[in-house]
mmCIF file of the C-alpha atoms, coordinates in Angstrom:
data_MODEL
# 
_entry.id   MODEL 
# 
loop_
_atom_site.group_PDB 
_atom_site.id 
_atom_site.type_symbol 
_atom_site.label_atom_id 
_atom_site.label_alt_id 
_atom_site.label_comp_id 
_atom_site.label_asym_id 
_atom_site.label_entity_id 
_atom_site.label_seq_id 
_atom_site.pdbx_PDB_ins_code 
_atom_site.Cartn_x 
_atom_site.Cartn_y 
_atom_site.Cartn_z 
_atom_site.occupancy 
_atom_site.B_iso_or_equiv 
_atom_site.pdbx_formal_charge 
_atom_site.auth_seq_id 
_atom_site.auth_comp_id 
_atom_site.auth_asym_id 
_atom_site.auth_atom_id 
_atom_site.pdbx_PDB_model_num 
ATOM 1   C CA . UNK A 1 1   ? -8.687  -0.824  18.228  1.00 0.00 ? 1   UNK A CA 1 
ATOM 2   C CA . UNK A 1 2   ? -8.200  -1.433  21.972  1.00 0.00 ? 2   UNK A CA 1 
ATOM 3   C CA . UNK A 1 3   ? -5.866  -3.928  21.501  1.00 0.00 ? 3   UNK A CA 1 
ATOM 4   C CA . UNK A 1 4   ? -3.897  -1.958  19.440  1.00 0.00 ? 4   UNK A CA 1 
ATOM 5   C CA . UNK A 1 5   ? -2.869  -5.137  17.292  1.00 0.00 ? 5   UNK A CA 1 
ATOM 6   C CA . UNK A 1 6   ? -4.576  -4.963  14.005  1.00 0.00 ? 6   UNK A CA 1 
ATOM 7   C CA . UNK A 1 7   ? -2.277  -2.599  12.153  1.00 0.00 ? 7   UNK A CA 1 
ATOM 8   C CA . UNK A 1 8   ? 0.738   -4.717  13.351  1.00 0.00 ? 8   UNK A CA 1 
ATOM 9   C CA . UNK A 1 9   ? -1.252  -8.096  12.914  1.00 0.00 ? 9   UNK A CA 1 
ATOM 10  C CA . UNK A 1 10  ? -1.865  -7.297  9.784   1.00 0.00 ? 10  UNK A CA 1 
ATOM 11  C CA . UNK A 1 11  ? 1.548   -6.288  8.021   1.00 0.00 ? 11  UNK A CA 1 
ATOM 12  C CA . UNK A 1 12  ? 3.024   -9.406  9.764   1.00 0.00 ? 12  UNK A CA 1 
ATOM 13  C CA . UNK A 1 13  ? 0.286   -11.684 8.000   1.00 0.00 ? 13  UNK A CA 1 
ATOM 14  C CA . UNK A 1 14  ? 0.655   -9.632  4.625   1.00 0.00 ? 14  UNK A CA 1 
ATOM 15  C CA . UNK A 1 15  ? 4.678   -10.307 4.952   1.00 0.00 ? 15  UNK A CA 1 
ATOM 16  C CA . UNK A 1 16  ? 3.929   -13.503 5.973   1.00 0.00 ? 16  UNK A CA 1 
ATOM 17  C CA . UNK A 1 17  ? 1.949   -14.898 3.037   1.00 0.00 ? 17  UNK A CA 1 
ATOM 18  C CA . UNK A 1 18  ? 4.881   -12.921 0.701   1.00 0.00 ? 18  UNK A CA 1 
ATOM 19  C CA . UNK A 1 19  ? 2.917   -9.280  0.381   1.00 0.00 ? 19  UNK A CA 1 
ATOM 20  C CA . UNK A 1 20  ? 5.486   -6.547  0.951   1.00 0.00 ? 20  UNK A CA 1 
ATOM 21  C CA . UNK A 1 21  ? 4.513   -4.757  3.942   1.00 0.00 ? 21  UNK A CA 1 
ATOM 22  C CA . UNK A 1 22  ? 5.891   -2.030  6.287   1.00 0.00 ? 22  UNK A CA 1 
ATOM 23  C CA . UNK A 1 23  ? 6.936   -3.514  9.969   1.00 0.00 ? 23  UNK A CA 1 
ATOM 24  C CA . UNK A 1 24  ? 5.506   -1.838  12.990  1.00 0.00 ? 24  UNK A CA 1 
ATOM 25  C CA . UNK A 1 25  ? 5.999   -2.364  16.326  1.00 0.00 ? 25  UNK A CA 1 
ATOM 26  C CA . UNK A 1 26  ? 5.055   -1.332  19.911  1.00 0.00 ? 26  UNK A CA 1 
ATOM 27  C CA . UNK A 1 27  ? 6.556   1.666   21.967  1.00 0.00 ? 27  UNK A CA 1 
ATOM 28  C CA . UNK A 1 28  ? 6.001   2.738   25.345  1.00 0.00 ? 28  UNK A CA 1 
ATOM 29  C CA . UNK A 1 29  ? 6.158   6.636   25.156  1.00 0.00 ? 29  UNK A CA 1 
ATOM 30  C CA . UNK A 1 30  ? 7.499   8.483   28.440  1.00 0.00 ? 30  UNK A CA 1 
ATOM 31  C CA . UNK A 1 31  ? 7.799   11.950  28.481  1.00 0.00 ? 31  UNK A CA 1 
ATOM 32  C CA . UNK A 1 32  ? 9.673   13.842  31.272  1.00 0.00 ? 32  UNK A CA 1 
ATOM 33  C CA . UNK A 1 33  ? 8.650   17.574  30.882  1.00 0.00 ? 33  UNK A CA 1 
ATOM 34  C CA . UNK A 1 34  ? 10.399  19.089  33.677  1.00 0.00 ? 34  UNK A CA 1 
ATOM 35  C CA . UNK A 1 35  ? 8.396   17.832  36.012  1.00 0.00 ? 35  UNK A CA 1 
ATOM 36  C CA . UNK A 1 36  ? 9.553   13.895  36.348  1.00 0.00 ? 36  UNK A CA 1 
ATOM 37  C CA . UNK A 1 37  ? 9.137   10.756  33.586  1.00 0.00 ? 37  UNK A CA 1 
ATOM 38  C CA . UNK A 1 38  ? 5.128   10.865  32.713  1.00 0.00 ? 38  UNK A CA 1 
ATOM 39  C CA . UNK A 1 39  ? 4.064   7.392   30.839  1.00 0.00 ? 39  UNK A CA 1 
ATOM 40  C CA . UNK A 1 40  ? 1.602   9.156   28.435  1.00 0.00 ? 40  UNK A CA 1 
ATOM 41  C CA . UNK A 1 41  ? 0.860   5.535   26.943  1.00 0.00 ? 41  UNK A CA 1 
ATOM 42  C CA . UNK A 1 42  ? 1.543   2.635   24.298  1.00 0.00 ? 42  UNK A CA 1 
ATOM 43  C CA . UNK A 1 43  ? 1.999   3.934   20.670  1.00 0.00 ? 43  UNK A CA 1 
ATOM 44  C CA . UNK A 1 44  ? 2.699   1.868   17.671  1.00 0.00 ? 44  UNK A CA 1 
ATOM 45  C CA . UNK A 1 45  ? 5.334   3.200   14.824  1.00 0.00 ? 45  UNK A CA 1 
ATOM 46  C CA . UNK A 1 46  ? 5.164   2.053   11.042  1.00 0.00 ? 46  UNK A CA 1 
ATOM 47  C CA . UNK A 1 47  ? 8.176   2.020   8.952   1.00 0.00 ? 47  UNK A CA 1 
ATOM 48  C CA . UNK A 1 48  ? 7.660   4.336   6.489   1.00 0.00 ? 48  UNK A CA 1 
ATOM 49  C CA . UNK A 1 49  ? 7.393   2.585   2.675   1.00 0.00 ? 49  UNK A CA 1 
ATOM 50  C CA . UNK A 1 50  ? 10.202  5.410   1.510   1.00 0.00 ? 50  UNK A CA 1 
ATOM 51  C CA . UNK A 1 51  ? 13.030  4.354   3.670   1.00 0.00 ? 51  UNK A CA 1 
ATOM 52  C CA . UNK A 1 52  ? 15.043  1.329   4.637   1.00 0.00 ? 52  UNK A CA 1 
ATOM 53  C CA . UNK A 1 53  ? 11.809  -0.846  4.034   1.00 0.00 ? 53  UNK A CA 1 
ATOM 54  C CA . UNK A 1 54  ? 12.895  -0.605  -0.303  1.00 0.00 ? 54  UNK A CA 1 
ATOM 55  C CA . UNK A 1 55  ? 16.096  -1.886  0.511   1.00 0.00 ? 55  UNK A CA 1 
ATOM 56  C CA . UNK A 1 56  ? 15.036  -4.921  2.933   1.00 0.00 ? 56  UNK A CA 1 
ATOM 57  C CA . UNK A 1 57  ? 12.118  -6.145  1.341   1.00 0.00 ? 57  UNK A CA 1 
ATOM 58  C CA . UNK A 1 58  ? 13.166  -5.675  -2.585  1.00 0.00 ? 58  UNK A CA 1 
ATOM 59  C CA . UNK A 1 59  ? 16.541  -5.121  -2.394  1.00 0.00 ? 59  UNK A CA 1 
ATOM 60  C CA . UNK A 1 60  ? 16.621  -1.755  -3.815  1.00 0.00 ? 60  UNK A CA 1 
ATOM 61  C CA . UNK A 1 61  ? 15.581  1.501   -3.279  1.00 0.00 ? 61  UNK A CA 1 
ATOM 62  C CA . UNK A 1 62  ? 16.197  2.832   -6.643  1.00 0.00 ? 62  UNK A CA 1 
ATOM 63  C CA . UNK A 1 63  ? 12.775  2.434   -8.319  1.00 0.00 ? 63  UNK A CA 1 
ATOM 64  C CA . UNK A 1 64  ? 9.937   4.839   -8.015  1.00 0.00 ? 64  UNK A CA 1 
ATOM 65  C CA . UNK A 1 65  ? 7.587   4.566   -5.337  1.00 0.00 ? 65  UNK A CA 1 
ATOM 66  C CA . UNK A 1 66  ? 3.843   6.395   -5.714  1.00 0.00 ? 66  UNK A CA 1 
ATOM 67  C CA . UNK A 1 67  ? 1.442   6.820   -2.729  1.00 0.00 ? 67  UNK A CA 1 
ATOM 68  C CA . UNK A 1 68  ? -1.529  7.396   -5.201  1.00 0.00 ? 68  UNK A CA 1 
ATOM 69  C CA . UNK A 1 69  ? -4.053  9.669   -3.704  1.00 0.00 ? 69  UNK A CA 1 
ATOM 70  C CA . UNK A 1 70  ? -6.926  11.602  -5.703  1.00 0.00 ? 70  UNK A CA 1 
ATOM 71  C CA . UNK A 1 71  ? -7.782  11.920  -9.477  1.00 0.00 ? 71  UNK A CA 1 
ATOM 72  C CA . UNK A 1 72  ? -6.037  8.434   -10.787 1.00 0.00 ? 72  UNK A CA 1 
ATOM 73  C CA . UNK A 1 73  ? -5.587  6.673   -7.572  1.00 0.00 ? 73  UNK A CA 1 
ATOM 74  C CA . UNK A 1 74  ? -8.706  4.556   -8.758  1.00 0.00 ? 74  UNK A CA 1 
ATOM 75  C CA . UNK A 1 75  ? -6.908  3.287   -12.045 1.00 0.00 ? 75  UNK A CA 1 
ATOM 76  C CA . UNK A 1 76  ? -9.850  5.039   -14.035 1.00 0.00 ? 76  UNK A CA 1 
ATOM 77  C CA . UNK A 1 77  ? -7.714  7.680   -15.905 1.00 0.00 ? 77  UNK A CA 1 
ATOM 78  C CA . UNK A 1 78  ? -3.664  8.368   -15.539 1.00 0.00 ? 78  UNK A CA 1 
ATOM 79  C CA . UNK A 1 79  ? -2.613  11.479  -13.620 1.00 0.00 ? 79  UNK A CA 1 
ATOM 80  C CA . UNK A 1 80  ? 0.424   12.419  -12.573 1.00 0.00 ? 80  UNK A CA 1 
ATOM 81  C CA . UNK A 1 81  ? -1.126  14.248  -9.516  1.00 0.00 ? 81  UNK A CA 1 
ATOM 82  C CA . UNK A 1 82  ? -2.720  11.278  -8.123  1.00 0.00 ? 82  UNK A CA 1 
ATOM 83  C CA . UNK A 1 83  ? 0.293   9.455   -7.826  1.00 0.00 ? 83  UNK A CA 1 
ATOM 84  C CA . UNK A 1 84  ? 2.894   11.555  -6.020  1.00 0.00 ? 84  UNK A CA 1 
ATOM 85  C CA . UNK A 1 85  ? 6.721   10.136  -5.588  1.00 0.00 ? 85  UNK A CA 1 
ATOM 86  C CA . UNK A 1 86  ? 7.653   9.779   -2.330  1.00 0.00 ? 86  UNK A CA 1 
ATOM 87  C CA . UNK A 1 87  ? 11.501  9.122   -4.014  1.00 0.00 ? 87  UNK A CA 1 
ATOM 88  C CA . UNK A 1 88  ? 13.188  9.998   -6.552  1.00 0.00 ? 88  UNK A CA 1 
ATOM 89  C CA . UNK A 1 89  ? 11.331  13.115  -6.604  1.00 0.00 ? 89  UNK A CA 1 
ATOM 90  C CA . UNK A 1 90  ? 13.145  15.495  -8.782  1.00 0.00 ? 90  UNK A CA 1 
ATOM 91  C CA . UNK A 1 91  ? 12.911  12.884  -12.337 1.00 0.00 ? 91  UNK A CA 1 
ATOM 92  C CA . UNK A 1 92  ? 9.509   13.834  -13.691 1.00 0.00 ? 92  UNK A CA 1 
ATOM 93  C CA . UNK A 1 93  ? 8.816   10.909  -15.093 1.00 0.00 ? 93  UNK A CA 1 
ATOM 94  C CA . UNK A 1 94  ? 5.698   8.650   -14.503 1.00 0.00 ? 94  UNK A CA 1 
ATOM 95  C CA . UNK A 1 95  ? 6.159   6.201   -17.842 1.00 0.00 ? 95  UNK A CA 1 
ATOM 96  C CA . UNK A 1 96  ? 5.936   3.420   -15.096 1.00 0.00 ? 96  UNK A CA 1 
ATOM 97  C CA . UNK A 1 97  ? 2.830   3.937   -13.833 1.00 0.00 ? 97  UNK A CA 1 
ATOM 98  C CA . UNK A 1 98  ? 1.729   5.852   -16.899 1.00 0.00 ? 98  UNK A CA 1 
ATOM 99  C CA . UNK A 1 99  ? 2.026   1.966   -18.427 1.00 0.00 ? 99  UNK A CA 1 
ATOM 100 C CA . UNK A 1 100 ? 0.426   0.493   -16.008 1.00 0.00 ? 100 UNK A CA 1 
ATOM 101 C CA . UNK A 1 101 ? -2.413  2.590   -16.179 1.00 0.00 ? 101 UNK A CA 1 
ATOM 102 C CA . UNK A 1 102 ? -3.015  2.696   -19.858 1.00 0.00 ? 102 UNK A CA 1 
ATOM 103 C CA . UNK A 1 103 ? -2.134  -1.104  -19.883 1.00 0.00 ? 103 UNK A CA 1 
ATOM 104 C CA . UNK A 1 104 ? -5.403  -1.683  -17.765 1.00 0.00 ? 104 UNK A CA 1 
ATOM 105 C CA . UNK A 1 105 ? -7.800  0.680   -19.626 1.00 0.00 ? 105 UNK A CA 1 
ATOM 106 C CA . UNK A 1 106 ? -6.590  -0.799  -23.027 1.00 0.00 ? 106 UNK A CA 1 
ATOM 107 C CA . UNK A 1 107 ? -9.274  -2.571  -25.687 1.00 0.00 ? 107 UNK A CA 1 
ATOM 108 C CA . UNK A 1 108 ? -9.738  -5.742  -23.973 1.00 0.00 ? 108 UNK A CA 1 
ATOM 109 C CA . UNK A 1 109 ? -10.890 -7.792  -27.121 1.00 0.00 ? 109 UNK A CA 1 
ATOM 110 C CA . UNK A 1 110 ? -7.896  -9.729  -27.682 1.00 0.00 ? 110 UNK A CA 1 
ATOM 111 C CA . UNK A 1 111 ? -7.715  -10.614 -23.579 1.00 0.00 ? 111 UNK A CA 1 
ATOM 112 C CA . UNK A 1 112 ? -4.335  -12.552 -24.242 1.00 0.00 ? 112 UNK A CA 1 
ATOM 113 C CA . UNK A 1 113 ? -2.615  -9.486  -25.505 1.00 0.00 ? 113 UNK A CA 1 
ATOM 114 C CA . UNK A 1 114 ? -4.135  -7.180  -23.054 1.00 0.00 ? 114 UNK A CA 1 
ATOM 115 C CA . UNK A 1 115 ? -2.891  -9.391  -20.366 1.00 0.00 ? 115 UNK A CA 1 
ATOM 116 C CA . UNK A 1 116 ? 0.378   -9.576  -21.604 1.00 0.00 ? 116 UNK A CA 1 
ATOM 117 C CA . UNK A 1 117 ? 0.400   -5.837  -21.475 1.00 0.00 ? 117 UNK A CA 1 
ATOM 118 C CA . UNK A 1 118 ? -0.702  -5.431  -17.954 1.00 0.00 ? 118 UNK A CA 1 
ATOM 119 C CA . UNK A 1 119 ? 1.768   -8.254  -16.914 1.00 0.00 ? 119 UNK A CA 1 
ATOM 120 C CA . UNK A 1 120 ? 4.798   -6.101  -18.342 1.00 0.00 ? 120 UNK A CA 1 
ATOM 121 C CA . UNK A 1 121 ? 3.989   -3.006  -16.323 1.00 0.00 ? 121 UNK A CA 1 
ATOM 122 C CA . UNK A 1 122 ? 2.047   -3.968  -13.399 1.00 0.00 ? 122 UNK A CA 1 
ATOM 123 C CA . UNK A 1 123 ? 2.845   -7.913  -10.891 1.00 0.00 ? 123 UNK A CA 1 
ATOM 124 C CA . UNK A 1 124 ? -0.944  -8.930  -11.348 1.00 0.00 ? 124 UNK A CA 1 
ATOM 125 C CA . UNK A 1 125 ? 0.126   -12.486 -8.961  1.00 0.00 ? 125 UNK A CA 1 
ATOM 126 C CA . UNK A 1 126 ? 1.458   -10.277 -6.110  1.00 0.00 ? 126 UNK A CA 1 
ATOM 127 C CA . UNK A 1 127 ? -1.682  -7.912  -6.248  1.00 0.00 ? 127 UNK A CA 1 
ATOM 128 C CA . UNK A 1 128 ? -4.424  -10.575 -6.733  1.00 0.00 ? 128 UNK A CA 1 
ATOM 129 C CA . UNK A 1 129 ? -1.958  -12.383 -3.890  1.00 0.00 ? 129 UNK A CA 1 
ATOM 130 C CA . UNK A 1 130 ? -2.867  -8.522  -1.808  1.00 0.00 ? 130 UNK A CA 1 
ATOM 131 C CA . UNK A 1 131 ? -6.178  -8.947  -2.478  1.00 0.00 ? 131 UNK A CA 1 
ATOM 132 C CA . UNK A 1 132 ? -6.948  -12.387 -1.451  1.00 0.00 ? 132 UNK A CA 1 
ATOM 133 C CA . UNK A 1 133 ? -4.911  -11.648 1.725   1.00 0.00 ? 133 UNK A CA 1 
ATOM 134 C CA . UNK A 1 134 ? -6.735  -8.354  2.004   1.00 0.00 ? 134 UNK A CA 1 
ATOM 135 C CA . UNK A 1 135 ? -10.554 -10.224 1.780   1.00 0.00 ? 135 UNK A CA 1 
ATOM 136 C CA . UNK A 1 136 ? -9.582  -12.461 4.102   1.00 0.00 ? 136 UNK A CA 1 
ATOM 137 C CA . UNK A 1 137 ? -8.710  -10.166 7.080   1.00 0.00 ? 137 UNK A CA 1 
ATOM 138 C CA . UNK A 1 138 ? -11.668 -8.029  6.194   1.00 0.00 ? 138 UNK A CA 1 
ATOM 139 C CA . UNK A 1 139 ? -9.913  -4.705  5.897   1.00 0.00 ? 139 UNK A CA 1 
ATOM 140 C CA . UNK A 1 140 ? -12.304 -2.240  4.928   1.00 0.00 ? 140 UNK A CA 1 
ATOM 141 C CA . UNK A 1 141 ? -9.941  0.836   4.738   1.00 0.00 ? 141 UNK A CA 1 
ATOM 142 C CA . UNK A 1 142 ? -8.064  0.142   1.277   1.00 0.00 ? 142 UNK A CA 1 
ATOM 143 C CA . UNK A 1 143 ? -8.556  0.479   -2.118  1.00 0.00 ? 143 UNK A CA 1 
ATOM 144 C CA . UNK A 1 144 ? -11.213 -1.327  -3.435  1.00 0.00 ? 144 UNK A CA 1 
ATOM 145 C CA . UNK A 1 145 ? -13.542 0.261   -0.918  1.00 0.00 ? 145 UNK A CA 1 
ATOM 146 C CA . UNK A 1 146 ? -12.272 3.855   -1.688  1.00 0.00 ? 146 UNK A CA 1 
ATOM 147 C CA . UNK A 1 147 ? -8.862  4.659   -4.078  1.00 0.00 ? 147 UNK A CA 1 
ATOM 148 C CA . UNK A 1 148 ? -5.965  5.101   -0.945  1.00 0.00 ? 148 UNK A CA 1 
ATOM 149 C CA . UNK A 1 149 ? -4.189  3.380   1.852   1.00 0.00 ? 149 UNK A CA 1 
ATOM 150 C CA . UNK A 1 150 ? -1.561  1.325   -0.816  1.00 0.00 ? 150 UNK A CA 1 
ATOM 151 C CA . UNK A 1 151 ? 2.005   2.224   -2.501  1.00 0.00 ? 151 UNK A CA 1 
ATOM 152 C CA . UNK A 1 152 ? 3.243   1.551   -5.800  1.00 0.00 ? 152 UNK A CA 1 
ATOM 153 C CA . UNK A 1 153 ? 6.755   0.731   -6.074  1.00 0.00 ? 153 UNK A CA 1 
ATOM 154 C CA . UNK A 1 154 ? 8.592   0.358   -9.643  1.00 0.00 ? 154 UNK A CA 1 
ATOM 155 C CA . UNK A 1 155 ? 10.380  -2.874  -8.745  1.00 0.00 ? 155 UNK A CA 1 
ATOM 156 C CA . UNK A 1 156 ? 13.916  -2.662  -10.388 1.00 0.00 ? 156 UNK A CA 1 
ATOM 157 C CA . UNK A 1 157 ? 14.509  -6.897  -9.461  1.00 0.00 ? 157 UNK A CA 1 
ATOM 158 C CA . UNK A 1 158 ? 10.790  -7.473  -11.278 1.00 0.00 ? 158 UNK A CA 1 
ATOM 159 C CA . UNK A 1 159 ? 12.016  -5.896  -14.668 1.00 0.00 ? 159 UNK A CA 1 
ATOM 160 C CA . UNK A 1 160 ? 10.613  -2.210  -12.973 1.00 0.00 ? 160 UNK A CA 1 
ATOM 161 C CA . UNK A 1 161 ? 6.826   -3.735  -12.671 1.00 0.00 ? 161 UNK A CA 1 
ATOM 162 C CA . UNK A 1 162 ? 4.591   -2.189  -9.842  1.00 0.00 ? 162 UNK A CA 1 
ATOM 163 C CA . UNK A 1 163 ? 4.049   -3.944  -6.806  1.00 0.00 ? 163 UNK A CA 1 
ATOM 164 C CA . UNK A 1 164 ? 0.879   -3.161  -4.658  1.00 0.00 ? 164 UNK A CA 1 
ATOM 165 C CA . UNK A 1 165 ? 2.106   -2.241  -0.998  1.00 0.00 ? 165 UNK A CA 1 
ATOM 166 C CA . UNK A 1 166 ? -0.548  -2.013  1.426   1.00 0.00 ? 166 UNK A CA 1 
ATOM 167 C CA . UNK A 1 167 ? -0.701  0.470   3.740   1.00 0.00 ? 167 UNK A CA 1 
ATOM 168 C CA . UNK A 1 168 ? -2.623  2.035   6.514   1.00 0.00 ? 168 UNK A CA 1 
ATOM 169 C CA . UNK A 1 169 ? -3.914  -1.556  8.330   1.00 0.00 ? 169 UNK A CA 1 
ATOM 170 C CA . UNK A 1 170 ? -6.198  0.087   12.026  1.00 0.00 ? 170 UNK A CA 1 
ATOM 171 C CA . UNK A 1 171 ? -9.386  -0.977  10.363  1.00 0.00 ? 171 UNK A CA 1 
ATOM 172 C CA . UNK A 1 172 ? -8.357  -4.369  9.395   1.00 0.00 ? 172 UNK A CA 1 
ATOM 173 C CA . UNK A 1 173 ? -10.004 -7.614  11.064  1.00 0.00 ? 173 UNK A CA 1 
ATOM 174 C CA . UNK A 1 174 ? -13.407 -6.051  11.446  1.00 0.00 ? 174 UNK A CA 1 
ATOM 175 C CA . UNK A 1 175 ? -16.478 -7.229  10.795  1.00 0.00 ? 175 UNK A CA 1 
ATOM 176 C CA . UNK A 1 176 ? -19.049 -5.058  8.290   1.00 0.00 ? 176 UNK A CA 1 
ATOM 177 C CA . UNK A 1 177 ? -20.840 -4.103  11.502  1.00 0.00 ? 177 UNK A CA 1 
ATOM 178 C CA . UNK A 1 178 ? -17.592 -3.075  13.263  1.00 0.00 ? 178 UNK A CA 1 
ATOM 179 C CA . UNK A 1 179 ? -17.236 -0.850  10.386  1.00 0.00 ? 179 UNK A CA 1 
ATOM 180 C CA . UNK A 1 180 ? -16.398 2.873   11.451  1.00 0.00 ? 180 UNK A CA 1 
ATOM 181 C CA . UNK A 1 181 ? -15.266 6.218   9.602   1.00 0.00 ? 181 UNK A CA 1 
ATOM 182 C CA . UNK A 1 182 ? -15.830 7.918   6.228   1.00 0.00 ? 182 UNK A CA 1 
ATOM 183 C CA . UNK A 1 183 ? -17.438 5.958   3.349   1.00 0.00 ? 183 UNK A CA 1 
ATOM 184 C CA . UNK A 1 184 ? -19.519 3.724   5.052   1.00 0.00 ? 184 UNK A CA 1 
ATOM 185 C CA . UNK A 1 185 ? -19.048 -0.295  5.368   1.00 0.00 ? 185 UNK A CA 1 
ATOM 186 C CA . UNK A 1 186 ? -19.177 -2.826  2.509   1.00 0.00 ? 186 UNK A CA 1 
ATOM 187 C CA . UNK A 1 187 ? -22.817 -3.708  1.614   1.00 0.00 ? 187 UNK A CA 1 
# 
């Protein structure tokens, strides 16, 4: 990204059409290594999901928050190793997402019930809100496209349901033939 604005672009339009999002911003590194200030070029920082963004953007920091990676990050099967804490590290307890999880993969024949289930443990509005958001900027680099790149966070003010967080936004706003890295583009 030469412009270096997608991955801040695109957490400012996630926040602004009400998708929790870290904030990122611009910074202007100079490094003075003995030898005199050397501008070694423009960087940008993202908040990380596991600090003051909790507080801001939910009011709490108190809930558990996953970044899902590996076996289970692709809601196929629940484990506990594919959805590391980033907080509150030292409960072993994953009965949030454990709910969430099993919620989904439940007997869908009575669809009422099963989305009454899934509703209890998991904000479907924000996360189809994420995804329609998501499609819209074309960002090829997030789950859907492979399981990674999103938090979880156990929302105390939402009765402890997950919220989706996005995360990880450089490959947003591109086009399928702009497309670059591991997995290959959208077909």
């Amino acid at each position: 990204d030469d412009s270096q604005l997608r991955e801040v672009f695109a957490a400012e339009l996630f926040r602004d059409r009400g998708v929790p999002a870290a904030r990122s911003a611009f910074y202007r590194v100079t490094v003075d290594v003995g030898e005199g200030p050397v501008y070694w070029g423009l960087y940008t920082a993202v908040e990380d999901p596991a600090d003051a963004m909790l507080e801001t953007q939910f009011g709490s920091d108190s809930g558990n928050l996953y970044k899902p990676e590996g076996t289970g990050a692709d809601w196929t099967v629940f484990d506990p190793e594919g959805f590391p804490k980033k907080n509150n590290e030292d409960a072993a307890d994953w009965s949030d997402v454990q709910a969430a999880v099993t919620a989904l993969l439940a007997d869908q024949t009575n669809g009422s019930a099963w989305r009454g289930a899934l509703e209890a443990s998991f904000d479907v509005d924000a996360f189809l809100r994420w995804l329609a958001v998501n499609t819209a900027m074309q960002n090829w680099d997030c789950y859907g496209q492979m399981a990674h790149n999103y938090y979880l966070y156990a929302d105390p003010g939402n009765g402890g349901r997950l919220r989706w967080i996005p995360w990880d936004h450089n490959l947003s706003m591109m086009s399928q033939g702009g497309f670059v890295g591991g997995g290959g583009g959208p077909e």
